[in-house]
C-alpha positions in Angstrom: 197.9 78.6 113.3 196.2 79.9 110.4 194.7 83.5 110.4 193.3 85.3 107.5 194.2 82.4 105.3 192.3 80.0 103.3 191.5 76.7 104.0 192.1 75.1 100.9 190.7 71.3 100.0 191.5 70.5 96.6 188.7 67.9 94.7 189.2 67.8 90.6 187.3 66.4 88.6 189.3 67.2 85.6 189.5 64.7 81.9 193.1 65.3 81.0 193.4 64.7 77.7 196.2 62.5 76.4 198.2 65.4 74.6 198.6 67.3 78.0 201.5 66.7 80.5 201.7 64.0 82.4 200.4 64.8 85.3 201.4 63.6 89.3 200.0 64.1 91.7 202.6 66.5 92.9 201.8 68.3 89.5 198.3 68.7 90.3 199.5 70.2 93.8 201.2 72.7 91.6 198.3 73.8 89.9 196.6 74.7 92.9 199.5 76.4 94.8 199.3 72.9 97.3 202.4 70.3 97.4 202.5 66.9 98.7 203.4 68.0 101.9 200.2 69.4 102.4 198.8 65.9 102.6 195.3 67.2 100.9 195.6 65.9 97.4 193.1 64.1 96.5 193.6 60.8 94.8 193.2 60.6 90.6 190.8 58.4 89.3 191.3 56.7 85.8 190.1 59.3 83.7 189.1 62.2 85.7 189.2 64.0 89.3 186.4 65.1 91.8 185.2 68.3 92.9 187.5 70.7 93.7 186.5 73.4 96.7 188.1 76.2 98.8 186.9 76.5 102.3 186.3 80.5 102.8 185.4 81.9 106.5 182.2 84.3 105.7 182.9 87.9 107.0 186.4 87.8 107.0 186.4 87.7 102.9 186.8 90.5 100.8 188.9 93.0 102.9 191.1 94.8 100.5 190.8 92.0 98.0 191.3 88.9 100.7 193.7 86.4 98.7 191.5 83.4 98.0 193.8 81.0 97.0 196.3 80.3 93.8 196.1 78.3 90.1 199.1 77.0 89.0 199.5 75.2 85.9 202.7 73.5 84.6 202.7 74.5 81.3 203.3 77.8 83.3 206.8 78.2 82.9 206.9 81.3 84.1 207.7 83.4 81.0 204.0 85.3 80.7 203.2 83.1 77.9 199.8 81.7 80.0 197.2 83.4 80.9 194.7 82.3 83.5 190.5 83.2 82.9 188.2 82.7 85.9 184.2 82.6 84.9 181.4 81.5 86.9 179.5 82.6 89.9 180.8 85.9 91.0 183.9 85.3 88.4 184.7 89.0 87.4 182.8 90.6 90.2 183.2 89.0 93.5 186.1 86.9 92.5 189.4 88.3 90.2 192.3 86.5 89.0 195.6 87.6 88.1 196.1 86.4 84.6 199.8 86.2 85.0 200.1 84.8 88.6 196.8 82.5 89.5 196.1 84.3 92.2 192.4 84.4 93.4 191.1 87.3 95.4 187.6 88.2 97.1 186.6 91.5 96.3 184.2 91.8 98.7 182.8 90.3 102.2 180.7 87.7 101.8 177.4 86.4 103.9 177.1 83.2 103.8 173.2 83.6 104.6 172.6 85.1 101.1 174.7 82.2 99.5 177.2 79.2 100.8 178.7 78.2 98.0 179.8 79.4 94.4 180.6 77.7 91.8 183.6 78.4 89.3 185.6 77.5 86.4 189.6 78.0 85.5 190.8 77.8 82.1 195.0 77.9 81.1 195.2 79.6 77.6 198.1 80.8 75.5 198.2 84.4 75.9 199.6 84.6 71.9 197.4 82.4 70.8 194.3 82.5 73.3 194.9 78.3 72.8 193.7 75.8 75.8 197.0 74.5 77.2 194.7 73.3 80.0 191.0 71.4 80.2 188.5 73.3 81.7 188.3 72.9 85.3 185.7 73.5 87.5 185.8 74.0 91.6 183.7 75.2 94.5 184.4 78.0 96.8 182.2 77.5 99.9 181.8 79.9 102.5 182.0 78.3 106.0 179.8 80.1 109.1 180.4 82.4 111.8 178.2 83.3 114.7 176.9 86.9 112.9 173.4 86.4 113.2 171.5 86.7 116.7 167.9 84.5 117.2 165.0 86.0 116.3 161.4 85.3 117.4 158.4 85.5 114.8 156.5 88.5 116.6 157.8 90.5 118.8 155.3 90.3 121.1 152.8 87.2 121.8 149.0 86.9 123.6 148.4 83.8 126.1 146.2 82.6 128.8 145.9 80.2 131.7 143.3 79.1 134.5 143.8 81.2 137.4 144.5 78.8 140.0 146.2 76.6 138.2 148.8 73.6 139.3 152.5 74.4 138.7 153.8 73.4 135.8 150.8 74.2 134.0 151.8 74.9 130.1 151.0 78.3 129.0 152.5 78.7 125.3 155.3 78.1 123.4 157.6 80.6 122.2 160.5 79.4 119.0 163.4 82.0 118.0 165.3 80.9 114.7 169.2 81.6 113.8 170.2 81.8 110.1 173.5 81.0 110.9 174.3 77.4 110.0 173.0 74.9 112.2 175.5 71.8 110.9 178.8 73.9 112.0 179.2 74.5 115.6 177.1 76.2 118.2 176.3 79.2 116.0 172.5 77.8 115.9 172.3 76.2 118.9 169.7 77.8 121.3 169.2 78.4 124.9 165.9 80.1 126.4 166.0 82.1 129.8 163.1 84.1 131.5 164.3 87.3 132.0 160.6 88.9 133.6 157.9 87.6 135.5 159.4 85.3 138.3 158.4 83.6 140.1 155.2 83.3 138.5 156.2 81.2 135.5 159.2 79.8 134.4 160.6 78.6 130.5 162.0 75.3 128.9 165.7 76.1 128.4 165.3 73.6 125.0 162.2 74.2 123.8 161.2 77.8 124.8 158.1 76.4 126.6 156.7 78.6 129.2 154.7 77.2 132.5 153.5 78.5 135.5 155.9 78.4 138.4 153.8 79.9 141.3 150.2 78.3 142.5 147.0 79.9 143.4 147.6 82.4 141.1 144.1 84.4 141.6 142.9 86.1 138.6 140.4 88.2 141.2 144.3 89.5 142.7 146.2 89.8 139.4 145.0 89.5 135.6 147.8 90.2 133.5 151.4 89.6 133.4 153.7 90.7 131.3 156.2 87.8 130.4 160.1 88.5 128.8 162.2 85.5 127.5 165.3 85.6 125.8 166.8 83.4 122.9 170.7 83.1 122.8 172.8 81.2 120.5 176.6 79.3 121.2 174.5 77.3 123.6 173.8 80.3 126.0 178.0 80.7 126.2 179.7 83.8 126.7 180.2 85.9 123.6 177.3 84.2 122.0 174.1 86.4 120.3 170.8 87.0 121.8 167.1 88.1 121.0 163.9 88.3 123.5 160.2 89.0 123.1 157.4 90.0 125.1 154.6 87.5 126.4 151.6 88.9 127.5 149.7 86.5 129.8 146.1 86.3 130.9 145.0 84.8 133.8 141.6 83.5 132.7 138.7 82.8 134.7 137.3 79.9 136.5 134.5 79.9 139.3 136.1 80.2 142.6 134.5 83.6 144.0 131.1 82.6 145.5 127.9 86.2 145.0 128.2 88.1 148.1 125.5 90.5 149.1 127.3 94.1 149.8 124.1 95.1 152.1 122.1 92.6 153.7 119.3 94.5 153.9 117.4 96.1 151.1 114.3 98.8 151.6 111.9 99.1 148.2 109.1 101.9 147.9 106.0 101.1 146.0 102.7 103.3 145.2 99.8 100.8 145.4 98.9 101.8 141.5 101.6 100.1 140.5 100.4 97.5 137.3 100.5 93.5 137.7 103.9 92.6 136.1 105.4 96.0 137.3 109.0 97.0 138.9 109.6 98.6 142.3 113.3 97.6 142.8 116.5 96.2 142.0 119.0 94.5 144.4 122.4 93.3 142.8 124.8 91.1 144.8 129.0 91.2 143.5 130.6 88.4 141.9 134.6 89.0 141.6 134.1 86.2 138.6 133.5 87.3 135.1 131.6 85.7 132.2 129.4 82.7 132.6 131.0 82.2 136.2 129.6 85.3 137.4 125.5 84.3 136.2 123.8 85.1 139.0 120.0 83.6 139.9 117.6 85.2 142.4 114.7 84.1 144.3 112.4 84.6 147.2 112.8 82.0 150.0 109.7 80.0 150.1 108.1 82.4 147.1 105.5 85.3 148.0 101.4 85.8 147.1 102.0 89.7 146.2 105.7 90.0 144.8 108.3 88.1 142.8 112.2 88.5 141.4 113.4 87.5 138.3 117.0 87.9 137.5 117.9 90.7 134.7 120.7 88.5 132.8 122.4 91.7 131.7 123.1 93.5 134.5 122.8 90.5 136.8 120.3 92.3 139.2 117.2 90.7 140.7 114.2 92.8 139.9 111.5 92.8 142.4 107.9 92.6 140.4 104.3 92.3 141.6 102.2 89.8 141.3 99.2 90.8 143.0 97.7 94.3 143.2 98.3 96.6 146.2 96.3 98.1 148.7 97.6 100.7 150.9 94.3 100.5 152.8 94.3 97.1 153.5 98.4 96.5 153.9 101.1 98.7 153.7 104.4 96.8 154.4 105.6 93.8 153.8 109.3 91.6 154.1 110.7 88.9 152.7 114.3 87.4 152.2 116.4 86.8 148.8 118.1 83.8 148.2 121.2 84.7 145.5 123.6 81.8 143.9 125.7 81.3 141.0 124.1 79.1 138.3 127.5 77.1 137.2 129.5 75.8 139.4 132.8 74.3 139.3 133.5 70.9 141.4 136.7 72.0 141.9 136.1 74.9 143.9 132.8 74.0 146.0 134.1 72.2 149.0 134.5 74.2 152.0 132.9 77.2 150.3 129.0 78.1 149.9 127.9 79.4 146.8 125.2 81.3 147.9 123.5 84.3 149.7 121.0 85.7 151.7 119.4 89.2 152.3 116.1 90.6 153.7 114.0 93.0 151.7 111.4 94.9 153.0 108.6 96.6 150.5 107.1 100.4 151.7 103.5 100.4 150.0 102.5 104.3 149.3 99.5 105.6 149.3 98.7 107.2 145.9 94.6 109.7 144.4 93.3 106.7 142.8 90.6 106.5 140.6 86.6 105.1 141.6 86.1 101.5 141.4 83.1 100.1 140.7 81.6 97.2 142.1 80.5 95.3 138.9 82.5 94.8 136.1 81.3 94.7 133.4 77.6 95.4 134.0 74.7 93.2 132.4 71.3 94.6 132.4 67.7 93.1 130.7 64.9 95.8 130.3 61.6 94.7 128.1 61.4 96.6 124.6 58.2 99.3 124.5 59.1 100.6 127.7 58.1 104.5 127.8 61.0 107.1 128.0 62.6 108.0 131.2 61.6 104.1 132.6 64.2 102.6 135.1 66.9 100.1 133.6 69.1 99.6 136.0 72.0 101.0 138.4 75.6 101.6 138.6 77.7 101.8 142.0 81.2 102.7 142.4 83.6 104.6 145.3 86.5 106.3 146.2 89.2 103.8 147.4 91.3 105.9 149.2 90.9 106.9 153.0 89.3 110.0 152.2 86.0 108.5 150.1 85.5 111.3 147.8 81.8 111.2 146.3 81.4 109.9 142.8 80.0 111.7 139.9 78.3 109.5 137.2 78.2 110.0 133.2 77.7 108.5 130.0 80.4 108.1 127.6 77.8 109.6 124.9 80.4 108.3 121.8 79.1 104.8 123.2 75.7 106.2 122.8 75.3 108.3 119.5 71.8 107.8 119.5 71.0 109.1 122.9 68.5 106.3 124.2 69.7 106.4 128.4 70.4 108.4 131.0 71.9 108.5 134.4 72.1 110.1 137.5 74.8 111.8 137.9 74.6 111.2 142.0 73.5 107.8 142.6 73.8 106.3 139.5 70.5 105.0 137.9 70.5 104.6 134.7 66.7 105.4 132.9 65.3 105.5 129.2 65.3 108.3 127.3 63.7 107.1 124.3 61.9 103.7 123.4 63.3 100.4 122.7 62.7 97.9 119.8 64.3 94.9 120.4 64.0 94.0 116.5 66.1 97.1 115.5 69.0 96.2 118.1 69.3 93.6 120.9 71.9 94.7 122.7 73.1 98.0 123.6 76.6 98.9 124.5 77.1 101.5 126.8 80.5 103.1 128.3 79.6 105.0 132.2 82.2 106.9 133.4 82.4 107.9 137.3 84.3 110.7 138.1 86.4 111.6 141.4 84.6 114.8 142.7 87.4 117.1 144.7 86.0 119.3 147.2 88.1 122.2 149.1 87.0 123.4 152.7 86.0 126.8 153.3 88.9 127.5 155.4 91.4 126.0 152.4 89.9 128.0 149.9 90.5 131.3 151.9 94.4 130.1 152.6 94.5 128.9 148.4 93.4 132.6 148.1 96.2 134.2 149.8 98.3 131.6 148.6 97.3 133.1 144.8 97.9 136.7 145.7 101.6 135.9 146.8 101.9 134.0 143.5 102.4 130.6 145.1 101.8 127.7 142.9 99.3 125.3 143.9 99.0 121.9 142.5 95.7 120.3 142.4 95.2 116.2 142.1 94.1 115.5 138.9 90.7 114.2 138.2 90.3 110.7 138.9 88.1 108.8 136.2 86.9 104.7 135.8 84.6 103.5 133.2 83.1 100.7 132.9 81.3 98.3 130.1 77.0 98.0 130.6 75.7 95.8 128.5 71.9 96.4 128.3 69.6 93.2 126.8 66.5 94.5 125.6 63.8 91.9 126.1 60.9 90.6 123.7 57.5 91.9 123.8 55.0 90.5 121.5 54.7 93.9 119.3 54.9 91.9 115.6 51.9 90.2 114.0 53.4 87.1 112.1 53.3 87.4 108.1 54.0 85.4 105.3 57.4 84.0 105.3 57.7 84.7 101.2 56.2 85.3 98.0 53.8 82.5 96.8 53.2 81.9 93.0 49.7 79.5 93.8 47.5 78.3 91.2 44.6 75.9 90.7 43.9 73.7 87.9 40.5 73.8 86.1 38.7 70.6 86.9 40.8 70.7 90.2 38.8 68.0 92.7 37.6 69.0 95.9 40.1 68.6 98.9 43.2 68.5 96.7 46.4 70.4 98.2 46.9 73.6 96.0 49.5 75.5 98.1 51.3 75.0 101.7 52.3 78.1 103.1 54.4 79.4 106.3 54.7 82.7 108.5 57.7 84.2 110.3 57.4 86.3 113.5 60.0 88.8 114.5 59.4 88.2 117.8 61.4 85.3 120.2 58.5 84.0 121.9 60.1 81.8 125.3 57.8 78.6 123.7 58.6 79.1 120.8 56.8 79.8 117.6 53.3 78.5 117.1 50.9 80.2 114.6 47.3 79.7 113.3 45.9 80.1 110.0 42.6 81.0 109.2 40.4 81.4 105.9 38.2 84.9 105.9 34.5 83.7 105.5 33.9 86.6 103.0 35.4 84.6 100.4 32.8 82.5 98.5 34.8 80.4 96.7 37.0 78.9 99.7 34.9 77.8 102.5 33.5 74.7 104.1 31.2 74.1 100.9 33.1 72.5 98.2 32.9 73.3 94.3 33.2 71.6 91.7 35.9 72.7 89.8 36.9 76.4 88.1 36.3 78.5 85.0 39.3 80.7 83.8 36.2 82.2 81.4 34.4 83.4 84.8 37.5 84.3 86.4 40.7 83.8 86.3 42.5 85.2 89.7 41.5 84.8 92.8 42.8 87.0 96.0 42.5 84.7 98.9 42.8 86.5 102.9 44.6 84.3 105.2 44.3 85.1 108.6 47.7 84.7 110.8 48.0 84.5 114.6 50.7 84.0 117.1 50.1 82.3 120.6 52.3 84.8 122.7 50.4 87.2 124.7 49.1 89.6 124.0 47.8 87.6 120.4 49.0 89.5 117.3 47.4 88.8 114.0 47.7 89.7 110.7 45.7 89.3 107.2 47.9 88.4 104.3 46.6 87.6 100.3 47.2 84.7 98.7 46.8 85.3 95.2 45.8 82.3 93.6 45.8 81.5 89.3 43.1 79.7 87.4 45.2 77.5 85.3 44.5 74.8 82.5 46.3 71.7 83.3 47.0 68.4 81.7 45.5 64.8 83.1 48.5 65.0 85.6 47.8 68.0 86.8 50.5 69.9 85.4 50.0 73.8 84.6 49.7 74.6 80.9 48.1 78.0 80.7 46.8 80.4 83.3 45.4 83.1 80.3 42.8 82.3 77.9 43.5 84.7 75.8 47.7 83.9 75.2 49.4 80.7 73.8 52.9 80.1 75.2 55.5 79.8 72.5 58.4 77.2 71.9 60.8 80.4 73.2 58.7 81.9 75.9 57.4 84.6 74.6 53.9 85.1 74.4 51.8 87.1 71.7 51.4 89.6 73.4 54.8 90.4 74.4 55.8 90.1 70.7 52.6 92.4 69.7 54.3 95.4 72.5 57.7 94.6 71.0 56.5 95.3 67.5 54.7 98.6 68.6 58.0 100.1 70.1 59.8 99.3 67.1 57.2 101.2 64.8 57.9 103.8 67.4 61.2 103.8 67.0 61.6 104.2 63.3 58.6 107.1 63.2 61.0 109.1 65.3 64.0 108.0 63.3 62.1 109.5 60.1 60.7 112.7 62.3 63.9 113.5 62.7 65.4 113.5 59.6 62.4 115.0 58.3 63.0 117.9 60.8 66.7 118.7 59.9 66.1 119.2 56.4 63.7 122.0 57.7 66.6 123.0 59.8 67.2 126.6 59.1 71.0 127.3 57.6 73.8 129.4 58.9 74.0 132.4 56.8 77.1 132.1 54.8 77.7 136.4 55.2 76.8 137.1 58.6 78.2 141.0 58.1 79.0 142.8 55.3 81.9 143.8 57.5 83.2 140.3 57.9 85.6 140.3 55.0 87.6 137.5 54.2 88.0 135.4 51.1 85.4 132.7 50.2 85.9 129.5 48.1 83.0 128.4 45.9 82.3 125.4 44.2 81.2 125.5 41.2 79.7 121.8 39.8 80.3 122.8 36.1 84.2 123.4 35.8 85.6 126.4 33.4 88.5 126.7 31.4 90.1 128.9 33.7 91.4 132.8 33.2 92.2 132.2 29.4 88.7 131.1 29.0 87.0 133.9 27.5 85.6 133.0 24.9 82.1 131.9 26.5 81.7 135.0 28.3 83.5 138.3 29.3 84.8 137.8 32.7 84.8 141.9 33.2 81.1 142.6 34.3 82.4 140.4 37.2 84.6 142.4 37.7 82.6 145.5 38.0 81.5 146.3 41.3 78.5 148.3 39.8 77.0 145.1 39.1 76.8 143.5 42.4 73.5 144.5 44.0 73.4 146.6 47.6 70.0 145.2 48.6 71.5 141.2 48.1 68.8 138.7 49.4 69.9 136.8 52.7 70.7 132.9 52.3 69.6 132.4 55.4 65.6 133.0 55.1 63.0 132.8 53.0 63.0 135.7 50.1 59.5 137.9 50.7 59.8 138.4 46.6 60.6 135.9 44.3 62.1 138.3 41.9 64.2 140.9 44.0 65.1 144.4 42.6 68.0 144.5 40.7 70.1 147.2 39.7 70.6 147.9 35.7 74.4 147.3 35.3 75.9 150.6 33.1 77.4 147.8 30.8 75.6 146.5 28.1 78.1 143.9 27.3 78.4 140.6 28.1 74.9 139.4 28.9 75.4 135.5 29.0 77.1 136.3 32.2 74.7 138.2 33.7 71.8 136.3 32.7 73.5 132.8 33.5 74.0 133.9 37.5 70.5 136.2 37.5 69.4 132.8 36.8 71.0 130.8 39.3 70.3 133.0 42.3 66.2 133.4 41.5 66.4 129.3 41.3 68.5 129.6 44.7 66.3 132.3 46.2 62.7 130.9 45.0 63.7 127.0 46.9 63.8 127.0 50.5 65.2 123.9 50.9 68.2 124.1 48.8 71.5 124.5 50.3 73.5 127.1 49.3 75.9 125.5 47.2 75.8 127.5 44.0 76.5 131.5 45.3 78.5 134.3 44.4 80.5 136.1 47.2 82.4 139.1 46.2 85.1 140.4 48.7 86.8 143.0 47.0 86.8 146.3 49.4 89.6 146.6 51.6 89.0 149.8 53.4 89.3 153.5 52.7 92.6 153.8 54.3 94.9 151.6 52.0 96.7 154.0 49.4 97.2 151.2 46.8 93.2 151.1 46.9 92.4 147.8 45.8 94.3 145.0 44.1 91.1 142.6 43.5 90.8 142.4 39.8 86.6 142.2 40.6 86.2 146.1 41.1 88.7 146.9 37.9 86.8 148.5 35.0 84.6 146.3 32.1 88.0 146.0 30.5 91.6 146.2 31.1 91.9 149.5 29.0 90.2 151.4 31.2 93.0 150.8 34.1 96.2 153.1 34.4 98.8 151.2 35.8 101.6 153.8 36.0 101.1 153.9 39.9 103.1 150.8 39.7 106.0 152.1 39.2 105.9 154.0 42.7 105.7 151.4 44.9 109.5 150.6 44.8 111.6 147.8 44.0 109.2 144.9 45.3 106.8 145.6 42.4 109.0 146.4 39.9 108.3 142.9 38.1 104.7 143.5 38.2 104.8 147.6 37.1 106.6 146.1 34.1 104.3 143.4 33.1 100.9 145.9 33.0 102.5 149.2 31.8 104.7 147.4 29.0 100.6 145.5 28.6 99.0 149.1 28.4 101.7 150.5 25.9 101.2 146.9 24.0 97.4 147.7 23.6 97.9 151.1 22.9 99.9 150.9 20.0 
């Protein structure tokens, strides 16, 4: 027997060259630590060997560096001179071997799950040299299986379902476990299912993990769920072999073997009798152990009902009792019938020997509730004849209490149905009367709301005991006021009240030599009145017209006159007759052979366009008109007075003046002095105002102290007289001085107009004071002064 040892199987596949050995197959044993004995050498081919392999058991490898196996060369003679290399899978790490010896070991365990087989080479070199004695040679280690992995199922728990009631042996689901140890070697992956919970209900395949029910009439209404274990084990199910389980969780599902059952026979349902057509007064449910579609329940009244009907709320599966017909308590107050309850699928399987349905008796309590007046009409339609004085009758409205008391009945007018206020009615019987009256041409119908209200009236005897009631602070609860209305729809009938009149405008003429009898002009009438015979009307000529009566003329004159006004009688043959005169207004007209009109005025000619001389003659006018006032108007802003250009001698601020002859600016001075400008003795205090006419034409002027410079003075004495003498001429050409700057400014004034005749006269020392933001300037005049001095 063999224990931690290797099974070695020896398969080269090695090309010897010719310069090696030569080798036996005893020598080949050698080099792989196996002799002939052994009877496991493999036979040589001509030129090379098959693959070699070690057989290692997995798990057992790897303890303390498990020996492997051995290489064994003969050019090993056993001096050290040879040195065996391993490389490869593993080679180094997982597998080591002694360099002197051969000697393979494992220097770990090893799982054949993660990998079966490795894949090495052995090389035999001269240690000295680090020369091949040996050809490569490549083997196999394969790792051979043990039973170290137990089954495993893909979840660990799994959902299922079945009928209830179903026939044994009924499949349910099918549960798989895998091993990953290897399924070719042994019973290491061989598999065996048990049940280890929920018998006797169900039951598993011992091959295929298959689980079935083992129990009938398994009732879903009893039991729902189960709660299924099954267990995997390997070796075939043999002692010592591994095991895994999961969970099954099975659902009974359901099928339709519970037939609705009625818990109470006998239902009792209250209704007030104001309950609305279509309304609910109950609900009756019956139990159905099934669920889902087999529990749809379906309710109905055995041989149907005139006042009441169920219907089947499909949410709650209850039967809702509704009315069809209005109740009365007055005239019935009880009523029974009986409820007929099934289920609307069935199943075939299920139906013999067993009656789907049920039965129960309902009986319906009518209560007696304050309910409002009904009238006896409704709607109401009344007719009254148009004209009819106020306060006349039009007709009358009825309604009563219909509860056992019969309250009286208060009448009214809904008055938003009757903004204009034309009817009344009695409040206590109900006549409805006119309060102004009708026209049937303004409005046909009227539409009228009348309300009747519930009048509540307490005893004597009540009202004392609601008294005391009041003083011990007792709360009393009166009915509320009970109100109907009602639709009237008063038709207001025709009265002949409307003379018939012309039914348009008629644009009649007459030709000139127009022969007796000829048609000039059909006309017609309309009549707001609806006669019941319909219209008939009859025209007439008044006889105080000369020129249209039973004596003919020959012909007309446009000269003698050219419009005629023609009275045509109109009357109606409703009674009582109404007439009317209406004027035909008939043209004298020239007209061709064919009796078309070519001029009704003597005096115009119609033009190409339309328009006639006339009309051309008024168009002219207004345009004349037009331009008169176009030229009045300019005419009148010339005149317009001006805005004077110095409102205040208080208003100061600078002015710019145009000039149209230009100057040569400051240096000019040759033409004139500029300095009497400058002098403010020259301008004149009593200055003529721009805006008005001058009373003088030569104003006072003041004699200017300077005697110099006279061209200047004379040149703009000149131009203000020629300003001041025209009236019309706009102030272009004027001279405003703004030089004054108030008494309180200690530098005085810096305008160069109110400096002396000439520059000379000005001391400009005071410059000098005013610090270092005039010092430029202080040195420009005084260095000017000094300059002119010297």
């Amino acid at each position: 027997m063999i224990t931690n040892q290797v099974l070695l199987l020896l398969m080269l596949s090695i090309p010897w060259p010719s310069i090696a050995l030569p080798f036996t197959p005893g020598n080949i044993g050698n080099l792989f630590g196996m002799t002939e004995s052994d009877g496991r050498i493999l036979q040589r081919s001509k030129r090379g060997w098959m693959w070699n392999q070690f057989f290692l058991l997995e798990e057992y490898a790897g303890n303390d560096h498990q020996y492997v196996g051995k290489l064994h060369s003969n050019m090993d003679k056993g001096d050290g001179t040879v040195k065996y290399v391993l490389t490869g899978d593993g080679a180094g790490t997982l597998f080591l071997i002694d360099e002197k010896s051969g000697d393979i070991h494992a220097t770990k365990r090893l799982d054949r799950e993660e990998k079966a087989m490795y894949t090495l080479h052995a090389k035999v070199l001269d240690r000295s040299t680090n020369a091949e004695l040996e050809p490569d040679t490549e083997f196999n280690i394969k790792i051979h299986d043990i039973n170290d992995n137990e089954p495993k199922f893909a979840r660990e728990i799994y959902f299922a379902s079945v009928p209830e009631m179903s026939e044994v042996g009924t499949s349910v689901v099918t549960v798989t476990a895998t091993d990953a140890d290897d399924q070719t070697y042994g019973n290491s992956a061989k598999l065996v299912y048990s049940i280890l919970q929920g018998q006797p209900y169900f039951s598993v395949d011992s091959e295929n993990g298959t689980i079935k029910t083992a129990l009938p009439g398994m009732d879903r209404e009893v039991k729902e769920n189960y709660q299924v274990v099954i267990q995997a084990k390997d070796m075939a199910g043999q002692m010592g072999g591994l095991s895994g389980t999961t969970t099954v969780s099975i659902t009974l599902s359901d099928v339709n073997d519970s037939p609705p059952r009625f818990a109470n026979h006998s239902f009792r349902v209250t209704a007030v009798e104001s309950t609305e057509i279509g309304g609910a007064i109950g609900h009756i449910k019956a139990d159905d152990p099934d669920v889902g579609r087999n529990a749809e329940m379906e309710y109905s009244i055995v041989g149907g009902h005139d006042t009441f009907n169920i219907i089947t709320d499909q949410t709650t599966q209850e039967g809702v009792i509704v009315i069809k017909k209005a109740l009365d308590y007055e005239s019935k107050r009880d009523y029974e019938f009986r409820v007929e309850v099934k289920n609307t699928y069935l199943d075939a399987r299920f139906i013999h020997g067993l009656q789907f349905k049920d039965y129960a008796t309902v009986r319906v309590t009518v209560e007696d509730v304050d309910e409002p007046p009904v009238f006896t009409r409704n709607p109401y339609i009344i007719e009254v004849h148009e004209d009819t004085a106020a306060g006349s009758f039009v007709g009358v409205v009825s309604a009563r209490d219909p509860d056992a008391d019969n309250k009286p009945v208060k009448y009214s007018i809904d008055r938003h149905t009757d903004l204009e206020r034309l009817f009344n009615i009695d409040s206590v019987n109900g006549t409805i009367t006119t309060l102004k009256a009708l026209d049937r041409e303004m409005s046909k119908w009227h539409n009228i709301s009348v309300v009747a209200t519930e009048i509540i009236i307490y005893d004597l005897e009540k009202v004392k005991l609601i008294q005391i009631f009041l003083f011990f602070s007792l709360f009393i609860s009166d009915n509320p006021r009970q109100t109907t209305r009602v639709p009237v729809f008063i038709k207001v009938l025709d009265v002949n009240d409307n003379a018939p009149e012309f039914a348009m405008s008629y644009d009649t003429f007459v030709c000139e030599n127009v022969k007796a009898g000829q048609l000039i002009q059909t006309i017609s009438a309309v009549d707001t009145d609806e006669p019941l015979v319909g219209h008939k009307f009859v025209f007439s000529i008044s006889p105080t017209n000369p020129n249209f009566t039973i004596v003919d003329r020959e012909g007309f004159s446009r000269r003698e006159m050219n419009m005629y006004f023609l009275p045509v009688v109109i009357s109606d043959n409703d009674y009582p007759i109404q007439s009317s005169t209406s004027t035909l207004i008939v043209r004298v007209c020239a007209c061709d052979s064919r009796g078309n009109m070519q001029s009704c005025n003597p005096e115009v000619l119609p033009f190409s366009d339309g328009l006639t001389t006339g009309a051309l003659v008024a168009i002219l006018l207004c345009v004349i008109i037009l331009l008169m006032i176009v030229v009045l108007f300019a005419a009148l802003r010339r005149q317009r007075k001006k805005e004077p250009l110095i409102i205040s001698k208080e208003d100061v601020r600078d002015n710019v003046v145009s000039y149209n002859d230009e100057g040569g600016g400051e240096e000019d001075t040759q033409a004139f002095d500029i300095g009497t400008l400058r002098n403010p003795e020259v301008m004149d205090a009593n200055k003529l105002r721009r805006d008005i006419i001058p009373e003088m034409l030569f104003p006072f002027r003041r004699t200017s102290p300077i005697k110099d410079n006279t061209d200047v003075r004379d040149f703009i004495n000149g131009r203000l007289q020629e300003n001041d003498s025209d009236p019309t001429a706009p102030p272009y050409d004027s001279l405003a001085t703004y030089a004054y700057e108030g008494s309180g400014s200690l530098a005085e004034s810096l305008s160069s107009l109110e400096s002396a005749a000439t520059e000379g006269d000005q001391d400009y020392d005071y410059l000098s004071n005013w610090g270092p933001q005039f010092k430029k300037l202080a040195e420009m005049y005084i260095g000017r002064s000094v300059d002119r001095e010297a």
